[in-house]
PyMOL Python script that loads the backbone (N, CA, C, O; Angstrom):
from pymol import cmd

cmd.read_pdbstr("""\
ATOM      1  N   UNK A   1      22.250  -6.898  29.037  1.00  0.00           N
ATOM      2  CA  UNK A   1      21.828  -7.916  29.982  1.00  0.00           C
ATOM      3  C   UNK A   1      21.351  -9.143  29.212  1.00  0.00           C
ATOM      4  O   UNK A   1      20.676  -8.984  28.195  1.00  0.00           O
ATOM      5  N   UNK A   2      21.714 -10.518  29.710  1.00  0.00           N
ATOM      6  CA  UNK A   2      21.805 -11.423  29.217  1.00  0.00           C
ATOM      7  C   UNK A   2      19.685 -11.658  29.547  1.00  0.00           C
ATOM      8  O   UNK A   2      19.029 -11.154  30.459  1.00  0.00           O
ATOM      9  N   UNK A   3      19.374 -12.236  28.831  1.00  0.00           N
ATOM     10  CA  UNK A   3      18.202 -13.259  29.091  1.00  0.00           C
ATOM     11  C   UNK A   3      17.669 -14.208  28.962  1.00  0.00           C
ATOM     12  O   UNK A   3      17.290 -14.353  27.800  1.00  0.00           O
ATOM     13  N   UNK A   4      17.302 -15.377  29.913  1.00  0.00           N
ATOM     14  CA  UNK A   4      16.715 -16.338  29.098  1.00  0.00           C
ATOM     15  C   UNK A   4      15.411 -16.670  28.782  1.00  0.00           C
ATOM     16  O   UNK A   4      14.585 -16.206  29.568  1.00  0.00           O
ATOM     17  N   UNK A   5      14.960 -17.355  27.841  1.00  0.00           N
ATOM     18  CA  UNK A   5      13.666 -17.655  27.415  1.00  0.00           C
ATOM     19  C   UNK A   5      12.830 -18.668  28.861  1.00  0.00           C
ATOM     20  O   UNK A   5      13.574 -19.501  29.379  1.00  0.00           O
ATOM     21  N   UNK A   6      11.785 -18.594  29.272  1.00  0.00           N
ATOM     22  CA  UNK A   6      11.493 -19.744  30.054  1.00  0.00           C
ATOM     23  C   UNK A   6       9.966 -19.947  30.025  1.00  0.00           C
ATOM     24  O   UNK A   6       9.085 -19.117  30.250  1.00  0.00           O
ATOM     25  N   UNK A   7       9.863 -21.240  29.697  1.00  0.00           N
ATOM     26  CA  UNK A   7       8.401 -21.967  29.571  1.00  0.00           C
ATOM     27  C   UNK A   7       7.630 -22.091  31.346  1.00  0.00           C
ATOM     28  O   UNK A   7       8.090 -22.653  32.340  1.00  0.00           O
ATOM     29  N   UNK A   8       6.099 -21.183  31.139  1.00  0.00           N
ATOM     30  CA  UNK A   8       5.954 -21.065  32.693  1.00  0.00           C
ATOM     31  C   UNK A   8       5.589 -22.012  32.975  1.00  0.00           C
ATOM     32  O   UNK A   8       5.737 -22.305  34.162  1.00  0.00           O
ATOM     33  N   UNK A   9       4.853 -23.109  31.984  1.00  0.00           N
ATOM     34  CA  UNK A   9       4.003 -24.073  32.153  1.00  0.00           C
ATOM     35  C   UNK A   9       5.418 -25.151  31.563  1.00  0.00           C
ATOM     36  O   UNK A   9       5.559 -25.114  30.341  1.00  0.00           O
ATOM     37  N   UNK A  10       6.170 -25.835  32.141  1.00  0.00           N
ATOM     38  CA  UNK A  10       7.343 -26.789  31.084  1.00  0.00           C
ATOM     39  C   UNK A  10       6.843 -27.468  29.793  1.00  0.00           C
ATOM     40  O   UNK A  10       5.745 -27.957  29.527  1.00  0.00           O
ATOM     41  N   UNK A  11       8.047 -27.346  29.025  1.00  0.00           N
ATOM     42  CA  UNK A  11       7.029 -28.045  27.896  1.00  0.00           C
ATOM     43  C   UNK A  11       7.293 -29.524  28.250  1.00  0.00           C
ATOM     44  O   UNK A  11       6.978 -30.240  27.299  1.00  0.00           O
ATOM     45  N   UNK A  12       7.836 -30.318  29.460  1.00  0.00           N
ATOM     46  CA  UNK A  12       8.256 -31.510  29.803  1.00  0.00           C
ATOM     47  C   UNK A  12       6.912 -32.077  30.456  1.00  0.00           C
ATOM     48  O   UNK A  12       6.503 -33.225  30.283  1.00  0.00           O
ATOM     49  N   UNK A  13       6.328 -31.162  31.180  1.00  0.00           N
ATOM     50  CA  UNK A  13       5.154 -30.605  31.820  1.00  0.00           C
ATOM     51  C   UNK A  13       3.829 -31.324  30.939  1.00  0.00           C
ATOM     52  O   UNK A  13       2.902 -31.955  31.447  1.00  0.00           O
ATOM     53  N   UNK A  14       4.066 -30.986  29.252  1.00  0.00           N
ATOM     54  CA  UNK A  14       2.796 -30.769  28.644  1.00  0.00           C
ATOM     55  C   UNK A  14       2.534 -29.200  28.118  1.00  0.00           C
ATOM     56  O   UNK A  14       1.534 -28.978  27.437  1.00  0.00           O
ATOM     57  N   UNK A  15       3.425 -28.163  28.440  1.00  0.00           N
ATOM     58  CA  UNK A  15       2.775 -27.082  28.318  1.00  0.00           C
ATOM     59  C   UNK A  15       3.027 -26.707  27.112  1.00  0.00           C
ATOM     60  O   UNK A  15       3.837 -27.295  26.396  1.00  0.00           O
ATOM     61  N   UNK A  16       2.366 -25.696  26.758  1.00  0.00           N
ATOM     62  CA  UNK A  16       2.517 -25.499  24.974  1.00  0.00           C
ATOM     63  C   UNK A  16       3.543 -24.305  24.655  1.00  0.00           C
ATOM     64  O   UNK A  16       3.455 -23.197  25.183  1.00  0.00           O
ATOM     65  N   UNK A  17       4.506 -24.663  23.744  1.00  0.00           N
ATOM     66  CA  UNK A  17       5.039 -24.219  23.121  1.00  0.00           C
ATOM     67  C   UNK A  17       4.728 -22.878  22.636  1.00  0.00           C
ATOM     68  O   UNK A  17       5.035 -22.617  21.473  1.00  0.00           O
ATOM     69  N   UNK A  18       3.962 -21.678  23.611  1.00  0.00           N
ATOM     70  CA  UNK A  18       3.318 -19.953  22.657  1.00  0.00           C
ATOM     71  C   UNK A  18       3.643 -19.315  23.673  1.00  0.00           C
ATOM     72  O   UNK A  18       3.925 -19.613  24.834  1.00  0.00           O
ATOM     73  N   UNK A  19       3.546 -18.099  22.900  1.00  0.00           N
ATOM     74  CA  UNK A  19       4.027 -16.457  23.624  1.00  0.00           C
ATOM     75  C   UNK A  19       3.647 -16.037  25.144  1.00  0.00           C
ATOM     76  O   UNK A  19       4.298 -15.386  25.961  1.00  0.00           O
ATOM     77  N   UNK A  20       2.336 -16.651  25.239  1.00  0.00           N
ATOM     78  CA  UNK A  20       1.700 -16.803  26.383  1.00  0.00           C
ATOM     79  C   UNK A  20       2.322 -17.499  27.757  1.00  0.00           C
ATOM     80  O   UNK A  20       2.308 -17.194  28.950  1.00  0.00           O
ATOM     81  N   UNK A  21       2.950 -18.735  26.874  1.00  0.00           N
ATOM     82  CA  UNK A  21       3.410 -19.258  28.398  1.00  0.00           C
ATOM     83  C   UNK A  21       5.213 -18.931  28.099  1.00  0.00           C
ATOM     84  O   UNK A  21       6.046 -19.835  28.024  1.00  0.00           O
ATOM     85  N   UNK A  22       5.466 -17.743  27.987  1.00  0.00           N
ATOM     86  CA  UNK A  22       7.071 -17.325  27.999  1.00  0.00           C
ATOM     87  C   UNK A  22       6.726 -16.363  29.230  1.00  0.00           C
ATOM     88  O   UNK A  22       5.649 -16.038  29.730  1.00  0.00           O
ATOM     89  N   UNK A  23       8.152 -16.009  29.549  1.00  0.00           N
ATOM     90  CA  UNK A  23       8.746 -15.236  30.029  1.00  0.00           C
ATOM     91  C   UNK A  23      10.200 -15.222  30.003  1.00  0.00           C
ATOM     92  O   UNK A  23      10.851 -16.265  30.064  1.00  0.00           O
ATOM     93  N   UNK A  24      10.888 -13.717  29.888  1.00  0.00           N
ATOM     94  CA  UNK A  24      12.099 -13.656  29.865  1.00  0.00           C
ATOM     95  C   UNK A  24      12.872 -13.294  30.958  1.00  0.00           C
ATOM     96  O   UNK A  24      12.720 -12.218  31.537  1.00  0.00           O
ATOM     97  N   UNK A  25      13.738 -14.175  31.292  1.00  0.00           N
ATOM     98  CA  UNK A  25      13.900 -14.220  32.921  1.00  0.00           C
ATOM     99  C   UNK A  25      15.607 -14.029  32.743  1.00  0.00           C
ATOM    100  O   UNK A  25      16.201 -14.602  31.830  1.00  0.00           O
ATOM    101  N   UNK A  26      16.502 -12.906  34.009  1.00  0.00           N
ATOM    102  CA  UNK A  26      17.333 -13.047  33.994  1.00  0.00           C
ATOM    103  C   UNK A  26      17.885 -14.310  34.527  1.00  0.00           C
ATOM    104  O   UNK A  26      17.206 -14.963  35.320  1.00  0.00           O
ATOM    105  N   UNK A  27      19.412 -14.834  34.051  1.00  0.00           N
ATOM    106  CA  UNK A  27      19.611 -15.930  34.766  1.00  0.00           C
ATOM    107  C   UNK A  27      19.381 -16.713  36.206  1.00  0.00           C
ATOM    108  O   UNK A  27      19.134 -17.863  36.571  1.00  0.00           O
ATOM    109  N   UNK A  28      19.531 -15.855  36.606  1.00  0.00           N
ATOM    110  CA  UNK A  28      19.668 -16.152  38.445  1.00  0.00           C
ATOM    111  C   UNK A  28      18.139 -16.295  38.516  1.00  0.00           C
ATOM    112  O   UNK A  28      17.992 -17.509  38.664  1.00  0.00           O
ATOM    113  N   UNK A  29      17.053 -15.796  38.496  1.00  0.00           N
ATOM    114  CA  UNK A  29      15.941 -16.032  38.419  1.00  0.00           C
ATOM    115  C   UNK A  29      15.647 -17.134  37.862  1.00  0.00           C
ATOM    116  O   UNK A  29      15.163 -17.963  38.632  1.00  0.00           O
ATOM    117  N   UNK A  30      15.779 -17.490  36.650  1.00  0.00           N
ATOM    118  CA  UNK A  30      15.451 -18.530  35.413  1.00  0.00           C
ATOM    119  C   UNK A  30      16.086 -19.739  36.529  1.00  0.00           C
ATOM    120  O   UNK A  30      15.403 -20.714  36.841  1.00  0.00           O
ATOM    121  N   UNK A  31      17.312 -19.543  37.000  1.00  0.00           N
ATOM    122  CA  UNK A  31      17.755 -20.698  37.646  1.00  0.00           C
ATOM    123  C   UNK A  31      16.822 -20.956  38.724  1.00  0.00           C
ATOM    124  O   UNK A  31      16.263 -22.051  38.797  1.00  0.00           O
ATOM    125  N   UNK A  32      16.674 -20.319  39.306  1.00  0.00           N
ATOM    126  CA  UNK A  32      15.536 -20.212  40.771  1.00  0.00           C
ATOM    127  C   UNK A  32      14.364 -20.342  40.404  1.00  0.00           C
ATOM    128  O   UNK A  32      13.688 -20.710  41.364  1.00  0.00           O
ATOM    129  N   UNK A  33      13.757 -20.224  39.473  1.00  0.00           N
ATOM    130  CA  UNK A  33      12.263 -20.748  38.653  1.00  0.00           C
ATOM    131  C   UNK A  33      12.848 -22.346  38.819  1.00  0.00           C
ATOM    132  O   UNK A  33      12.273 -23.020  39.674  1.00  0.00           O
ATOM    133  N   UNK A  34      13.915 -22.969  38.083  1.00  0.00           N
ATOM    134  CA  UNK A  34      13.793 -24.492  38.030  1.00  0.00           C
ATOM    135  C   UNK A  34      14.140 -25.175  39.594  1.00  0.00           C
ATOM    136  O   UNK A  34      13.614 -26.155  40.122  1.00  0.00           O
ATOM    137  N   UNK A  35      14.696 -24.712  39.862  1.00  0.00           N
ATOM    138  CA  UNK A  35      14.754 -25.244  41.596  1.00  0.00           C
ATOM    139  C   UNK A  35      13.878 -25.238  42.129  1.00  0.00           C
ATOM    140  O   UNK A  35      13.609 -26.255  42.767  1.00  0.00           O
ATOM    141  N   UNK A  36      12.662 -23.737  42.172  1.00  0.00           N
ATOM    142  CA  UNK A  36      11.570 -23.831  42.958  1.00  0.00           C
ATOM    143  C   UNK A  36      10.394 -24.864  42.716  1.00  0.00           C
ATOM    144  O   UNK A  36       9.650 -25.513  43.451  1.00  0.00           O
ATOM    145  N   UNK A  37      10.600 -24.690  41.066  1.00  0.00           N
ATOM    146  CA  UNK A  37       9.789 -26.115  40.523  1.00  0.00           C
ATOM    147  C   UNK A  37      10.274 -27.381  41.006  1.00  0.00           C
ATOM    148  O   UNK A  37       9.341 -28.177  41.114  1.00  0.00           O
ATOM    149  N   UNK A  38      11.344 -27.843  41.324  1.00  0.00           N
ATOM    150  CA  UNK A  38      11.558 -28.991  41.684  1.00  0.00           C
ATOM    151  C   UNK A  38      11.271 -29.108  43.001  1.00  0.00           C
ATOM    152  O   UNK A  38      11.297 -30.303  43.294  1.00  0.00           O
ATOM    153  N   UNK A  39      10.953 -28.284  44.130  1.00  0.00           N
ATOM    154  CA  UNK A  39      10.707 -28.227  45.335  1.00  0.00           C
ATOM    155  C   UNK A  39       9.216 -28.879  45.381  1.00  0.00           C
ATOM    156  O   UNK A  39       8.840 -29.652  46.262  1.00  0.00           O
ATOM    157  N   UNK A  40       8.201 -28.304  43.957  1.00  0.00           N
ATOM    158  CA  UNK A  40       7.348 -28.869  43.854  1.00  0.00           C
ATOM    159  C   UNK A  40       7.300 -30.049  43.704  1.00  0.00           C
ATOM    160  O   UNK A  40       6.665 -30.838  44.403  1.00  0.00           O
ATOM    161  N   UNK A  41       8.010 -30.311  42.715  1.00  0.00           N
ATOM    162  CA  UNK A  41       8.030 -32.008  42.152  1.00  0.00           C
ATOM    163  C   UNK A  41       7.914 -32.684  43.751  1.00  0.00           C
ATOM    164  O   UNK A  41       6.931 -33.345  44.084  1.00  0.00           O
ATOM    165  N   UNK A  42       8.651 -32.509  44.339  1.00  0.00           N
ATOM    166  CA  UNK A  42       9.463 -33.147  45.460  1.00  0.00           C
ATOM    167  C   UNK A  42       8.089 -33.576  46.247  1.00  0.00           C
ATOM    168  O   UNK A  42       7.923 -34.772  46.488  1.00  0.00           O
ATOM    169  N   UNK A  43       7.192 -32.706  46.615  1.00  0.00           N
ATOM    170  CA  UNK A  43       6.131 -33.026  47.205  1.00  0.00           C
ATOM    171  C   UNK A  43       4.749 -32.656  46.615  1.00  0.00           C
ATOM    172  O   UNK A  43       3.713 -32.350  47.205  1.00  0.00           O
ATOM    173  N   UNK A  44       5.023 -32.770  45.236  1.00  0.00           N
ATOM    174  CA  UNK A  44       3.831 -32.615  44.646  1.00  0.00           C
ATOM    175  C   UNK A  44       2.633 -31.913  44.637  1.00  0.00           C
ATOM    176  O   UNK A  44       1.559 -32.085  44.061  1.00  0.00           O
ATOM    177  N   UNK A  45       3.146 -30.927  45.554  1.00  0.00           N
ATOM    178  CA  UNK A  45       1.864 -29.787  45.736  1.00  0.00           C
ATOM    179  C   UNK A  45       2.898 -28.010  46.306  1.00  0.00           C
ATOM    180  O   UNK A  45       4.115 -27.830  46.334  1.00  0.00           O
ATOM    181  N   UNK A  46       2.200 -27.413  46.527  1.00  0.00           N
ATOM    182  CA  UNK A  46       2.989 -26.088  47.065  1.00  0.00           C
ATOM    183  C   UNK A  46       3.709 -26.566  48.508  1.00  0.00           C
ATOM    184  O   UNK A  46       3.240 -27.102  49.512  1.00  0.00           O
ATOM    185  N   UNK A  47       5.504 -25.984  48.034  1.00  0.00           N
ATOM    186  CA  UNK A  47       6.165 -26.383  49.355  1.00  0.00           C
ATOM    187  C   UNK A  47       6.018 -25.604  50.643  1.00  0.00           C
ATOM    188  O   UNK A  47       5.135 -24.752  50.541  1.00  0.00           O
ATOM    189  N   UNK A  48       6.524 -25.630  51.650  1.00  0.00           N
ATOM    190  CA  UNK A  48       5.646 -24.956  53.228  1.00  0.00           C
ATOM    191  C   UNK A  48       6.636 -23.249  52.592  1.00  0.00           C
ATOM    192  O   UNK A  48       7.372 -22.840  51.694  1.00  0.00           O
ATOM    193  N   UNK A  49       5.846 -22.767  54.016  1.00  0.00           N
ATOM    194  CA  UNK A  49       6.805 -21.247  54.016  1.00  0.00           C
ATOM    195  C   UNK A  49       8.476 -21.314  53.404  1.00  0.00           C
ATOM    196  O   UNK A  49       9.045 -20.881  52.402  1.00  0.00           O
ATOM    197  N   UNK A  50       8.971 -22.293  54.892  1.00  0.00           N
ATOM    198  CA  UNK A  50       9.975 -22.205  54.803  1.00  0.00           C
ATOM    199  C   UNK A  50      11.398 -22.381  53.620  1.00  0.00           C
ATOM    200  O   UNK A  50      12.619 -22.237  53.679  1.00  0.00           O
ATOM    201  N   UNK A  51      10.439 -22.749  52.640  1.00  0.00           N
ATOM    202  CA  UNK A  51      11.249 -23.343  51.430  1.00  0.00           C
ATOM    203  C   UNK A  51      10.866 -22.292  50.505  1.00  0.00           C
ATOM    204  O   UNK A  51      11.743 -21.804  49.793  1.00  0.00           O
ATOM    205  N   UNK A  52       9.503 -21.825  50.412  1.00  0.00           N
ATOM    206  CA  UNK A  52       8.824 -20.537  49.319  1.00  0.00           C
ATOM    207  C   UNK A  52       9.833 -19.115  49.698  1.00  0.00           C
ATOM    208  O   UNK A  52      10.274 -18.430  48.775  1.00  0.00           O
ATOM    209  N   UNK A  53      10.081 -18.831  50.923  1.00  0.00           N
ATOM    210  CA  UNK A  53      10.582 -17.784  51.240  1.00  0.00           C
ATOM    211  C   UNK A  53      11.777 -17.490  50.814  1.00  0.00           C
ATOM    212  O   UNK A  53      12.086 -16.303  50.710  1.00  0.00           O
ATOM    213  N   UNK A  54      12.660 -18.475  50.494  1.00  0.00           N
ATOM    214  CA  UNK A  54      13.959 -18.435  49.787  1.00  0.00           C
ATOM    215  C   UNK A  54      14.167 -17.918  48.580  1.00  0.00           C
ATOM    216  O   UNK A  54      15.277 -17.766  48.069  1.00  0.00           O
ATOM    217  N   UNK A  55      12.763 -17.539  47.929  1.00  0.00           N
ATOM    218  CA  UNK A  55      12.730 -17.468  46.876  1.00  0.00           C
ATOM    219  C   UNK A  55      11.736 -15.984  46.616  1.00  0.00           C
ATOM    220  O   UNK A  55      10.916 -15.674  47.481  1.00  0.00           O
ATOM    221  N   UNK A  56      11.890 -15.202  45.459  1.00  0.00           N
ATOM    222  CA  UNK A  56      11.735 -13.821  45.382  1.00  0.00           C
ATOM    223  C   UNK A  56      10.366 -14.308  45.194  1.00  0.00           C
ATOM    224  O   UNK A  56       9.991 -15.425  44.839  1.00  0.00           O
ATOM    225  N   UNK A  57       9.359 -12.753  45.645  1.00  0.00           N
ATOM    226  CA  UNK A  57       7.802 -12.903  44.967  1.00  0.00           C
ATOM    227  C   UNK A  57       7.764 -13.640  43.649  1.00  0.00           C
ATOM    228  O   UNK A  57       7.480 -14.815  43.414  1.00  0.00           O
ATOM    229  N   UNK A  58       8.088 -12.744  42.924  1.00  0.00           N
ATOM    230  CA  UNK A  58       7.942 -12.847  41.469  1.00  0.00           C
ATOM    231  C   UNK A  58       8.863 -13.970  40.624  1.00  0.00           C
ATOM    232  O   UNK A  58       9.145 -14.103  39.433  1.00  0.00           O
ATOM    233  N   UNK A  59       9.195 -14.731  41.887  1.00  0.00           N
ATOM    234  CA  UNK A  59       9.761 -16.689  40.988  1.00  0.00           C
ATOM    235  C   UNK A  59       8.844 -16.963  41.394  1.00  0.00           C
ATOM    236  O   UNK A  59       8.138 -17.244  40.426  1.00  0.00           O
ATOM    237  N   UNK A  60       7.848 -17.195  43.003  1.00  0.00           N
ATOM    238  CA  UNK A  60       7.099 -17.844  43.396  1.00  0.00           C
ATOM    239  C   UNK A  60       5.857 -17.526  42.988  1.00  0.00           C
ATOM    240  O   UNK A  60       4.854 -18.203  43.212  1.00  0.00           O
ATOM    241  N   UNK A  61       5.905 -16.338  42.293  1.00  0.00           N
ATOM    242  CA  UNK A  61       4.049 -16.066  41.419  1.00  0.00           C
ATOM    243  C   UNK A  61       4.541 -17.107  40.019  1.00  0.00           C
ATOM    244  O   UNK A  61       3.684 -17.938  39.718  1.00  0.00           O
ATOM    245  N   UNK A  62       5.750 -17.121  39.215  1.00  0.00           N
ATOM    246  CA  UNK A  62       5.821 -17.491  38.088  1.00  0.00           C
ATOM    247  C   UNK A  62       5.776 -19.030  37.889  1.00  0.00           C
ATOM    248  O   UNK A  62       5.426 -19.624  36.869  1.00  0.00           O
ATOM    249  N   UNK A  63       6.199 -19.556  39.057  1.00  0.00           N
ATOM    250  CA  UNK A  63       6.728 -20.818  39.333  1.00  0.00           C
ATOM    251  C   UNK A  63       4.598 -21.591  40.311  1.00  0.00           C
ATOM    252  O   UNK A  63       4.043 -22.685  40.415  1.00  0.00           O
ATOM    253  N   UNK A  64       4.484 -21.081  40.457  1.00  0.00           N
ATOM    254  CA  UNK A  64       2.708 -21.533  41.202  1.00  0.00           C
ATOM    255  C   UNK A  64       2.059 -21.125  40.299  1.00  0.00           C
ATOM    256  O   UNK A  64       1.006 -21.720  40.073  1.00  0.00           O
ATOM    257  N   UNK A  65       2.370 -20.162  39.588  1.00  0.00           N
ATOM    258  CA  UNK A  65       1.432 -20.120  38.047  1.00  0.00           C
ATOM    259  C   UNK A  65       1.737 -21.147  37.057  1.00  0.00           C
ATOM    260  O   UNK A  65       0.884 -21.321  36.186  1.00  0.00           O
ATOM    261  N   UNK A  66       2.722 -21.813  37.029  1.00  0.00           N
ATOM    262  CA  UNK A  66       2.973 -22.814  36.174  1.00  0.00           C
ATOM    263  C   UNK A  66       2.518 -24.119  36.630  1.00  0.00           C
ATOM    264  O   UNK A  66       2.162 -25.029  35.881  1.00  0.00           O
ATOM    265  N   UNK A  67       2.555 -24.166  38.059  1.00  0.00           N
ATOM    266  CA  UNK A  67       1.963 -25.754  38.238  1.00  0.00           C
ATOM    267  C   UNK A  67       0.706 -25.486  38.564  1.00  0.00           C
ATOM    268  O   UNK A  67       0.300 -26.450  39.213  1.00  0.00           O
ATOM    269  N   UNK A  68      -0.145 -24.664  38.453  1.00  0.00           N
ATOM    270  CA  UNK A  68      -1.368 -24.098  38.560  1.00  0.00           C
ATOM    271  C   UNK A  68      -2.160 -24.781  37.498  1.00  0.00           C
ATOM    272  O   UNK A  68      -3.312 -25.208  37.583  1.00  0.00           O
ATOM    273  N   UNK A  69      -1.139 -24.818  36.225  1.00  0.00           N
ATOM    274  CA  UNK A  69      -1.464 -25.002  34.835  1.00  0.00           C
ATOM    275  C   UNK A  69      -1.401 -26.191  34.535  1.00  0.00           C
ATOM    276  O   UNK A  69      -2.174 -26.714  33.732  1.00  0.00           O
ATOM    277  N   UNK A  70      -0.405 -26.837  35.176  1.00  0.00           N
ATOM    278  CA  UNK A  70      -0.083 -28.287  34.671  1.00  0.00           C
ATOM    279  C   UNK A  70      -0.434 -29.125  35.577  1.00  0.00           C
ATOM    280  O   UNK A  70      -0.180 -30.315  35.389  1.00  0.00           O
ATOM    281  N   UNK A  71      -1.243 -28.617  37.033  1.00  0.00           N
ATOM    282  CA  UNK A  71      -1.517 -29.691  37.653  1.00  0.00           C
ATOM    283  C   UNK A  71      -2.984 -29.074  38.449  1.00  0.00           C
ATOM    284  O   UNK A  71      -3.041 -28.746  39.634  1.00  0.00           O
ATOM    285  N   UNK A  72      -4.325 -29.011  37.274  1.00  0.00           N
ATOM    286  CA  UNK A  72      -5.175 -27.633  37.775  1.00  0.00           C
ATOM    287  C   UNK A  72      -5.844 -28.929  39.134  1.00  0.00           C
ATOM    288  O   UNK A  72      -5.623 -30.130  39.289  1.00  0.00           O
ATOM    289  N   UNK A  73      -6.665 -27.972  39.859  1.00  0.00           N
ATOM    290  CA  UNK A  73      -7.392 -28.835  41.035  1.00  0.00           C
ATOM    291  C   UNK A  73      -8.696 -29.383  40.272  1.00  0.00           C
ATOM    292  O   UNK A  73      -9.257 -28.745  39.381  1.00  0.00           O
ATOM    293  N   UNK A  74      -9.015 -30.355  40.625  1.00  0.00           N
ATOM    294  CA  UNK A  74     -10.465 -30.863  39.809  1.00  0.00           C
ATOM    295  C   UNK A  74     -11.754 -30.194  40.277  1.00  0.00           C
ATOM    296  O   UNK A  74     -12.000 -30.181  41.483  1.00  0.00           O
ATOM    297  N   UNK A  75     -12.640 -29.608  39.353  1.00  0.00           N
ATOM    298  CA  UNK A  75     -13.840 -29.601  40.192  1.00  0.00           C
ATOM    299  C   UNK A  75     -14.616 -30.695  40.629  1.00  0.00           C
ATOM    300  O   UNK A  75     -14.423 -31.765  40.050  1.00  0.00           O
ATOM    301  N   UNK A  76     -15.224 -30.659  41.285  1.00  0.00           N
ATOM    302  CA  UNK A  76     -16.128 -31.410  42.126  1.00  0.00           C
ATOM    303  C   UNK A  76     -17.833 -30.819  42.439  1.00  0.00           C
ATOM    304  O   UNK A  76     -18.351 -29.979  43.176  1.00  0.00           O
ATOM    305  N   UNK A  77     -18.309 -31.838  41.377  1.00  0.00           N
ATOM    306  CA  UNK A  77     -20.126 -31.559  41.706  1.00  0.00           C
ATOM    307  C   UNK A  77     -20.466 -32.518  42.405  1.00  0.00           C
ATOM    308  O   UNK A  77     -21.631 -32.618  42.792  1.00  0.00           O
TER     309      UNK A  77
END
""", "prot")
cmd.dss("prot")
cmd.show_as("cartoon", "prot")
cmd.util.cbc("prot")
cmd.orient("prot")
């Protein structure tokens, strides 16, 4: 089985280049990680149901863990 390497956090993103932010994703997944990310781009925050659901648990934990990282919420005192 083929695999690819994929940065959870992009390194286009800012994210760093270590072991930590890999995962090895079969293709079809790896492809569906970058689409779901761009769903983000698109509206800059988590997209509604109807667009998350298209997509398996485990792109949409990998893919909200990555913009989790690269776009954290601010605290506020």
């Amino acid at each position: 089985m083929e695999l690819h390497r994929h940065h959870v956090w992009p390194l286009g993103e800012g994210g760093p280049d270590v072991a930590a932010n890999l995962r090895w994703l079969c293709p079809s997944t790896h492809a569906n990680a970058h689409k779901l990310w761009r769903e983000y781009e698109k509206r800059s925050t988590t997209p509604p149901w109807d667009v998350l659901r298209k997509y398996n648990k485990y792109t949409r934990d990998i893919v909200a863990l990555g913009w989790s990282q690269a776009h954290p919420t601010p605290v506020l005192f």
